[in-house]
C-alpha positions as CSV (number, residue, x, y, z in Angstrom):
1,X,101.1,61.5,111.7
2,X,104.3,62.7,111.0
3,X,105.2,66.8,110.9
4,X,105.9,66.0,107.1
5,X,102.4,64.9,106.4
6,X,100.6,67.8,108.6
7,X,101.5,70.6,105.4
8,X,100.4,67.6,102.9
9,X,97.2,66.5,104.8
10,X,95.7,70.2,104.7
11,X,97.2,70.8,101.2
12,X,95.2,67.9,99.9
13,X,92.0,68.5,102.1
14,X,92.0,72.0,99.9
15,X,93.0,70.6,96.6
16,X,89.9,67.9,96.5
17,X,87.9,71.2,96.4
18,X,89.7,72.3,92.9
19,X,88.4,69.3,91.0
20,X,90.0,71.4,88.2
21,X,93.4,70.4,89.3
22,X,94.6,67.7,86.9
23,X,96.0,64.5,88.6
24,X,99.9,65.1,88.1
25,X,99.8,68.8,88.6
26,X,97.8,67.5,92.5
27,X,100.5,65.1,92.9
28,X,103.1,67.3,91.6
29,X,102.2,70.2,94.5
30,X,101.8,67.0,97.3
31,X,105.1,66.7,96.8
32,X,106.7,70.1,96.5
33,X,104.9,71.9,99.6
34,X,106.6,69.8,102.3
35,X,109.9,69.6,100.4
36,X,110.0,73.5,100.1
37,X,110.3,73.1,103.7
38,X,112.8,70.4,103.7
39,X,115.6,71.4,101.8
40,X,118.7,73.6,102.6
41,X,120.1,76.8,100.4
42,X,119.0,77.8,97.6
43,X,115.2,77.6,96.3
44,X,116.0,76.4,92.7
45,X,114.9,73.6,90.4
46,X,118.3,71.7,90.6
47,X,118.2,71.8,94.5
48,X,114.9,70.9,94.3
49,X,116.0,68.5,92.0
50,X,118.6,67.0,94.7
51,X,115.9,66.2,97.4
52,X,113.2,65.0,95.3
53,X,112.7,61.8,93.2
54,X,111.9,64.4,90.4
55,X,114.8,65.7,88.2
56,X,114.9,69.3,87.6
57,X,113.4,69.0,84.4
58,X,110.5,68.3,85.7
59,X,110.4,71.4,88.5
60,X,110.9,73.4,85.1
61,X,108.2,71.9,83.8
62,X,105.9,72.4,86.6
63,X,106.5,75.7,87.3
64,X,105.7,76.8,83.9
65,X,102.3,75.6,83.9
66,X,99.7,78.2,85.7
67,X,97.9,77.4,88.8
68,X,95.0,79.1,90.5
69,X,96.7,80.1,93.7
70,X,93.9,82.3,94.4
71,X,91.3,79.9,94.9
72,X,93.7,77.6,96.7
73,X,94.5,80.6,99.3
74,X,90.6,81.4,99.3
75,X,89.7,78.2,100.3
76,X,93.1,78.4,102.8
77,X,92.0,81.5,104.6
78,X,88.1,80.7,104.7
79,X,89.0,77.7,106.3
80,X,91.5,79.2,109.0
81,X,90.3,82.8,109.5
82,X,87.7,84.2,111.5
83,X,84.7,86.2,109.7
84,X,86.1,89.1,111.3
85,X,88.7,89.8,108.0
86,X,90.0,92.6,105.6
87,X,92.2,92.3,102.7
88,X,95.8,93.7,103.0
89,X,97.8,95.1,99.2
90,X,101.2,96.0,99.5
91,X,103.8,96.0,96.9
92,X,107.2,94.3,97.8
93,X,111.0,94.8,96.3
94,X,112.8,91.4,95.4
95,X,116.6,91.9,94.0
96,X,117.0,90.2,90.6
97,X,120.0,90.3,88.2
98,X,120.5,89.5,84.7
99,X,119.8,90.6,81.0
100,X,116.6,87.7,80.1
101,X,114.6,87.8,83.5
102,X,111.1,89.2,82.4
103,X,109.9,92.1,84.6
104,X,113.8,93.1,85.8
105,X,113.3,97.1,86.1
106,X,114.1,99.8,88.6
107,X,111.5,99.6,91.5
108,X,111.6,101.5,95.3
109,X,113.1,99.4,97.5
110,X,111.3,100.1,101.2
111,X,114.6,98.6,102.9
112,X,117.6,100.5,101.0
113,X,115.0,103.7,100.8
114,X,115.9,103.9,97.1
115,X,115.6,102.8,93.5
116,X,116.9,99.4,92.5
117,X,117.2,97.6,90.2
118,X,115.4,93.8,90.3
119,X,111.6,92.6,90.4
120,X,108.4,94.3,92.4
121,X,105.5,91.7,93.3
122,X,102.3,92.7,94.4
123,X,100.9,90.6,97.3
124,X,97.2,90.8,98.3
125,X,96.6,88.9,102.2
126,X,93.9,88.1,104.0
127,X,94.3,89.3,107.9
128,X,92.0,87.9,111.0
129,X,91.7,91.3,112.6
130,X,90.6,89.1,116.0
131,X,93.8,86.7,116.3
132,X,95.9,89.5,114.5
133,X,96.9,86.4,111.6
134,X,97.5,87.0,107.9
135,X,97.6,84.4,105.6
136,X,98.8,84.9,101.9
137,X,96.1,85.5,99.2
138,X,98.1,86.2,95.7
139,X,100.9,87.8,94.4
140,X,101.4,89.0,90.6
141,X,104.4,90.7,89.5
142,X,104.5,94.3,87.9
143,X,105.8,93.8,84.2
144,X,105.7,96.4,81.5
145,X,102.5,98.7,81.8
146,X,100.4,99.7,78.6
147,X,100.5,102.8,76.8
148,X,99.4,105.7,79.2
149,X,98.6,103.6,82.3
150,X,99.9,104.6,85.5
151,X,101.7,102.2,88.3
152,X,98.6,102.8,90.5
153,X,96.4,102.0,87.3
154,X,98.2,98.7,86.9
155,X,97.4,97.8,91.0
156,X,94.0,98.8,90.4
157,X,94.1,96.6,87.3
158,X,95.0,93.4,89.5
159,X,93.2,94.1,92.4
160,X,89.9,94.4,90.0
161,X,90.5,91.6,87.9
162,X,90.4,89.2,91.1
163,X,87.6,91.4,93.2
164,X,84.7,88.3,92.6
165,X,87.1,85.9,94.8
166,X,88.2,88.8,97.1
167,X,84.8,89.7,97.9
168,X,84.3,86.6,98.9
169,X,87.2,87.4,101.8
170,X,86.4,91.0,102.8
171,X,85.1,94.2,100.7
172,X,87.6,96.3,103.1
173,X,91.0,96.8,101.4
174,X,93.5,98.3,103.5
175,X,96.9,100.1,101.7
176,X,99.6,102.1,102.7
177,X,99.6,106.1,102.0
178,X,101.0,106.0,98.5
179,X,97.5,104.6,97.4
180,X,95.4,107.5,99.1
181,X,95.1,109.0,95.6
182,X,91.6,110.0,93.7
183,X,92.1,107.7,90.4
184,X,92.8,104.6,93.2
185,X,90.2,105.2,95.0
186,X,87.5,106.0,92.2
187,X,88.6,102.6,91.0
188,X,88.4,100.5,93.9
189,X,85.1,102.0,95.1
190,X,83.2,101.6,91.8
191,X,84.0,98.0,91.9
192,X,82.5,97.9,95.9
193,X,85.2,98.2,97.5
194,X,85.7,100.1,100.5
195,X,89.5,101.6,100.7
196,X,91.0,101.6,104.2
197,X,94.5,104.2,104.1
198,X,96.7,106.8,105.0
199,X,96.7,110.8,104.1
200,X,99.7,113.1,104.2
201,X,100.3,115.0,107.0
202,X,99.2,118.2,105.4
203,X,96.5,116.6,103.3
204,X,93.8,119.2,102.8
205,X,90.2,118.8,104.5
206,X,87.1,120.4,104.7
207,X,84.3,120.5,107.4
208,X,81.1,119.7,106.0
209,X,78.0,122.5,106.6
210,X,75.3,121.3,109.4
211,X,73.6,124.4,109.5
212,X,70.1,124.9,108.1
213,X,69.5,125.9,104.8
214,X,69.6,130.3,104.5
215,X,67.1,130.3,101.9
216,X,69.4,132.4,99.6
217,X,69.3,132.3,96.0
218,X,72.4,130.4,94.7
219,X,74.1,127.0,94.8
220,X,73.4,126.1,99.0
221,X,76.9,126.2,101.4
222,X,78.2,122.3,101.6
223,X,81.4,123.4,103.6
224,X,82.4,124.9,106.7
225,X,86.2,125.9,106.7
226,X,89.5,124.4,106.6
227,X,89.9,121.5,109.4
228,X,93.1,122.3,111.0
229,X,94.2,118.6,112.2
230,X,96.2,120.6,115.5
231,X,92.7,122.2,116.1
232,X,90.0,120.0,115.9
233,X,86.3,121.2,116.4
234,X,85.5,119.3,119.2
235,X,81.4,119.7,117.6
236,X,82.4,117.6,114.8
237,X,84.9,115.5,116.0
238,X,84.6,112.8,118.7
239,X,87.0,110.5,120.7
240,X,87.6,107.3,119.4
241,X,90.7,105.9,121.5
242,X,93.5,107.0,123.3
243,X,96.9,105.4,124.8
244,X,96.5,103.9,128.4
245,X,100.2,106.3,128.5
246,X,98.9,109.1,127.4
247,X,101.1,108.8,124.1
248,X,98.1,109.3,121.8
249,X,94.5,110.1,121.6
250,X,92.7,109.7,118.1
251,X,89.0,111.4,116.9
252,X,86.7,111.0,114.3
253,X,84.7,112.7,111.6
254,X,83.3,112.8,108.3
255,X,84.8,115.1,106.3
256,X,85.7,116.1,102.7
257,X,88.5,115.6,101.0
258,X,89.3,117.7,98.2
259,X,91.9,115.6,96.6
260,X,89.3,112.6,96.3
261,X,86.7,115.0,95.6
262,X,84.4,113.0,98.2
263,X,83.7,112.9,101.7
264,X,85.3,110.3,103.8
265,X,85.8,108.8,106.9
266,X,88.9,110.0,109.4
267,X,90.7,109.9,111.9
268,X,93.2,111.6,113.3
269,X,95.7,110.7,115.8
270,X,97.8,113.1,118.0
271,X,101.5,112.4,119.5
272,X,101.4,113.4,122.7
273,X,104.3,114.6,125.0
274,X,104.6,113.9,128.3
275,X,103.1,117.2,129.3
276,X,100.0,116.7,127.0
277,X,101.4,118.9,124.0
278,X,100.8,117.6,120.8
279,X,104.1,116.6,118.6
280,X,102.3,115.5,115.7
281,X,99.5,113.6,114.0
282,X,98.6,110.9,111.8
283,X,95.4,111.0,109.5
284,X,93.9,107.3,108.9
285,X,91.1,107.9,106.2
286,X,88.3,105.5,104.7
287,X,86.0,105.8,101.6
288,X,83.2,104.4,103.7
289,X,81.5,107.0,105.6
290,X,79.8,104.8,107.7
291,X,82.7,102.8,109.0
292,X,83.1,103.7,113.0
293,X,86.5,105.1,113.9
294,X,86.9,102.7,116.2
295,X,87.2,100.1,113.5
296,X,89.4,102.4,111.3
297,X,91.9,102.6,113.9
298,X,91.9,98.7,114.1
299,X,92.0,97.9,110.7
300,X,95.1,100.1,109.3
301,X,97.4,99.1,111.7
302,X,96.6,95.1,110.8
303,X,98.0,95.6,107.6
304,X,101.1,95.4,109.4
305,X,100.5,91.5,109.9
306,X,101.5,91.4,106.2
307,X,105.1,92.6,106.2
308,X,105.1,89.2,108.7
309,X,104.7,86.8,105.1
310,X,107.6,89.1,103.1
311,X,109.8,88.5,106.1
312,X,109.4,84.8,106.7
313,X,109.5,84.2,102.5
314,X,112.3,86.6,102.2
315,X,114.4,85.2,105.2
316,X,113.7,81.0,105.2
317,X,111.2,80.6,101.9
318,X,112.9,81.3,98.8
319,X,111.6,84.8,98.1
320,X,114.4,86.7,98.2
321,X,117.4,85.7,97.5
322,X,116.2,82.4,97.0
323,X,114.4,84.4,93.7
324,X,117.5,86.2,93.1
325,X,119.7,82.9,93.3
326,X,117.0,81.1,91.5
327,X,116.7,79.3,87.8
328,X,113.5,81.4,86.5
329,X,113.6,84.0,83.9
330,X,110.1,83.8,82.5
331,X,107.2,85.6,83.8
332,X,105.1,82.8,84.2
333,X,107.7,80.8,86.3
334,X,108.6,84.0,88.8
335,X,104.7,84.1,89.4
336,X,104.7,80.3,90.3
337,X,108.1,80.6,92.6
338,X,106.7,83.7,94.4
339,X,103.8,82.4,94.8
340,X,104.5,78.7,96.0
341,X,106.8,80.7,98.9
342,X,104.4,82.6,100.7
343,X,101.4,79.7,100.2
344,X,103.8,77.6,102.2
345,X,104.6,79.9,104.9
346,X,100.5,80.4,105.2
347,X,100.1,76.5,105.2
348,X,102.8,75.7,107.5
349,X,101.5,78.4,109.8
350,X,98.2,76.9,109.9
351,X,99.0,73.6,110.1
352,X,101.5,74.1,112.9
353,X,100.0,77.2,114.8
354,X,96.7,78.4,113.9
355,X,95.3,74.8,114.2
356,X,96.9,74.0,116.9
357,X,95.0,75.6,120.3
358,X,98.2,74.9,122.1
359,X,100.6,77.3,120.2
360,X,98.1,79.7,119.1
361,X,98.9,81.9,121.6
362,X,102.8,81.2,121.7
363,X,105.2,83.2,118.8
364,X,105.3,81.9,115.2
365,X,108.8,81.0,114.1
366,X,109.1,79.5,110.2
367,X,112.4,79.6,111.0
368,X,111.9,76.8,113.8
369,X,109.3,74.5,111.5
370,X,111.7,75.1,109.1
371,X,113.9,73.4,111.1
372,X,111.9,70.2,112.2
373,X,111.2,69.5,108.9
374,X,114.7,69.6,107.3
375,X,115.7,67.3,110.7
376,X,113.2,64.6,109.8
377,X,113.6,64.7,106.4
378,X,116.8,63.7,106.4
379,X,116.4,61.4,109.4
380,X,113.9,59.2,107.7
381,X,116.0,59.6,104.6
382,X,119.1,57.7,106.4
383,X,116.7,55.5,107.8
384,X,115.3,54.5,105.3
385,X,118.7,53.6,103.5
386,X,119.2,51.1,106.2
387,X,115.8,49.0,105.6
388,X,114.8,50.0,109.4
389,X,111.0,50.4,109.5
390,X,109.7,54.1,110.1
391,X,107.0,52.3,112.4
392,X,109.4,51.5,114.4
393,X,108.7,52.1,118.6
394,X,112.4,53.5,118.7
395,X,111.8,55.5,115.9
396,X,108.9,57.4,117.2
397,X,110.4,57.7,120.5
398,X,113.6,59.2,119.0
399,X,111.8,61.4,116.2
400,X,110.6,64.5,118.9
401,X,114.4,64.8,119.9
402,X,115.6,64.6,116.2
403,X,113.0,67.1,115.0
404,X,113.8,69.7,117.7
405,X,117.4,69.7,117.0
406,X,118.9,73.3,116.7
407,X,115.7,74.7,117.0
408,X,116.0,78.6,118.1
409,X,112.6,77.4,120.6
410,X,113.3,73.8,121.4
């Protein structure tokens, strides 16, 4: 089997599970999921166009037409992934130009630390929390909110309308800090799930009363002071972890939290210097109570795994300036472009590293499969022109050499 086929071979072996997947749109995606892979520059239907036997009328065509990524990238990760799994949101900044592109507004852009003008997607991942591996769920891009709903209403709103196939992933969603907020979190956890997050440094928290009952007439105490996160009550609190350099040492506790009007799991982290003093902290938090804070600390910094997809789509996939330098305007088109990017960096990553027990444990570059499959692309290409058989002995001897050609890793 060629490298070509490996990305086509576990494409189709999903795609015969989505017999609602008509028979041109299945051959249609055959063909463009290696080919993303193969071509050079720009990520756009007429360089599309020049590598394919499909004009670019066609790649218009195609991308208008919807497709249920989710279930694909279900099917993907529950295949792939270990049970041990949480789901990973984070929103992403994509630079995009021009008056007639649906969605263009001014969104934060993480990298320039600033507003910008261009396109924000919403990606939700899957991440293996025992081989430290996400793989790319669904993205869907924040257009023009109702009357009266909020940014974090509109996440909430995607995240929700997907949870029956997420649940099938994970019930544990982790998020960054800016999603630590009540009307998130009374969303997400009415629907069953359990938020995994971040709280401001001088986010407010309350011990919770232990004591016995006084027998007093009035409403009975529930709290027990202010928890200073320098100070810990070492009663309530326990160790959790620490740094084999003495850098950090976390604990645990159920507390409340005023600004979710609930209690909640936390823990909180102090910097240590190299006398011992404590620098700073950092408060991890989750809505489920019962969740150890040994698993907290493990879950929130896997949503890192995440920002791994936006680089390798951004950088070699046609997510980012590939977008920007791309022939799409309609919303419908975007979704399908930003989408098709990171499903191939999660198929190409299985197909060339997660199933193979031999580089599992070596670095994943999509720059270097990138590579490989550009080389044979156009090696069988020229080959081909010359009426030399592909099944050629020489060929196959020769093909290793050709495919490893410039490779950063060869």
């Amino acid at each position: 089997m060629t490298r070509l086929t490996k990305v086509t071979a576990l494409a189709a072996s999903i795609l015969q599970q989505m017999p609602q997947i008509g028979k041109w749109q299945r051959k249609f995606l055959l063909l463009l999921f290696p080919l993303w892979l193969s071509i050079r520059g720009r990520h756009n239907f007429a360089n599309l166009a020049r590598y394919s036997v499909y004009g670019e009328g066609a790649f218009r065509h195609n991308f208008a037409k919807p497709f249920d990524w989710l279930t694909f990238n279900r099917l993907l990760c529950l295949r792939s992934l270990g049970p041990d799994r949480i789901l990973a949101f984070d929103p992403s900044y994509l630079p995009k130009s021009g008056h007639y592109t649906e969605g263009v507004a001014k969104f934060w852009s993480g990298s320039a630390r600033q507003v910008r003008p261009g396109l924000e997607i919403s990606s939700i991942a899957a991440v293996d929390l025992a081989d430290s591996t996400a793989l790319h769920l669904e993205a869907f891009q924040t257009l023009p909110r109702g009357e009266g709903q909020t940014l974090l209403d509109y996440y909430a709103e995607g995240i929700l309308s997907r949870q029956r196939q997420l649940k099938l992933i994970s019930s544990y969603l982790v998020a960054d800090a800016y999603f630590s907020k009540q009307p998130f979190v009374d969303k997400l956890t009415k629907a069953g799930f359990k938020l995994v997050s971040r709280l401001r440094c001088d986010a407010r928290m309350r011990y919770l009363y232990q004591g016995t009952p006084t027998g007093k007439r009035g409403r009975p105490q529930k709290y027990d002071g202010r928890v200073n996160p320098r100070e810990l009550r070492q009663d309530v609190f326990q160790l959790c972890g620490k740094d084999e350099d003495q850098r950090w040492i976390a604990y645990s506790a159920v507390v409340n939290i005023p600004s979710w009007k609930r209690s909640a799991r936390v823990v909180i982290i102090h910097q240590l210097d190299e006398k011992g003093r404590i620098t700073g902290h950092r408060t991890l938090v989750s809505s489920d109570t019962e969740l150890a804070g040994t698993r907290l600390l493990i879950m929130y910094p896997a949503r890192f795994h995440q920002e791994f997809l936006f680089r390798d789509a951004k950088q070699d996939l046609g997510l980012g300036l590939g977008l920007e330098h791309g022939q799409a305007y309609t919303a419908d088109k975007i979704d399908f472009h930003i989408n098709a990017s990171l499903t191939v960096g999660s198929l190409a990553k299985i197909s060339h590293h997660i199933e193979q027990e031999e580089h599992r444990s070596t670095p994943f570059s999509i720059a270097d499969i990138k590579t490989e499959y550009v080389n044979e692309h156009q090696a069988l290409r020229i080959i081909s022109m010359f009426g030399i058989s592909l099944n050629s002995p020489l060929i196959a001897q020769a093909m290793p050499k050709i495919r490893n050609y410039g490779k950063r890793r060869a």
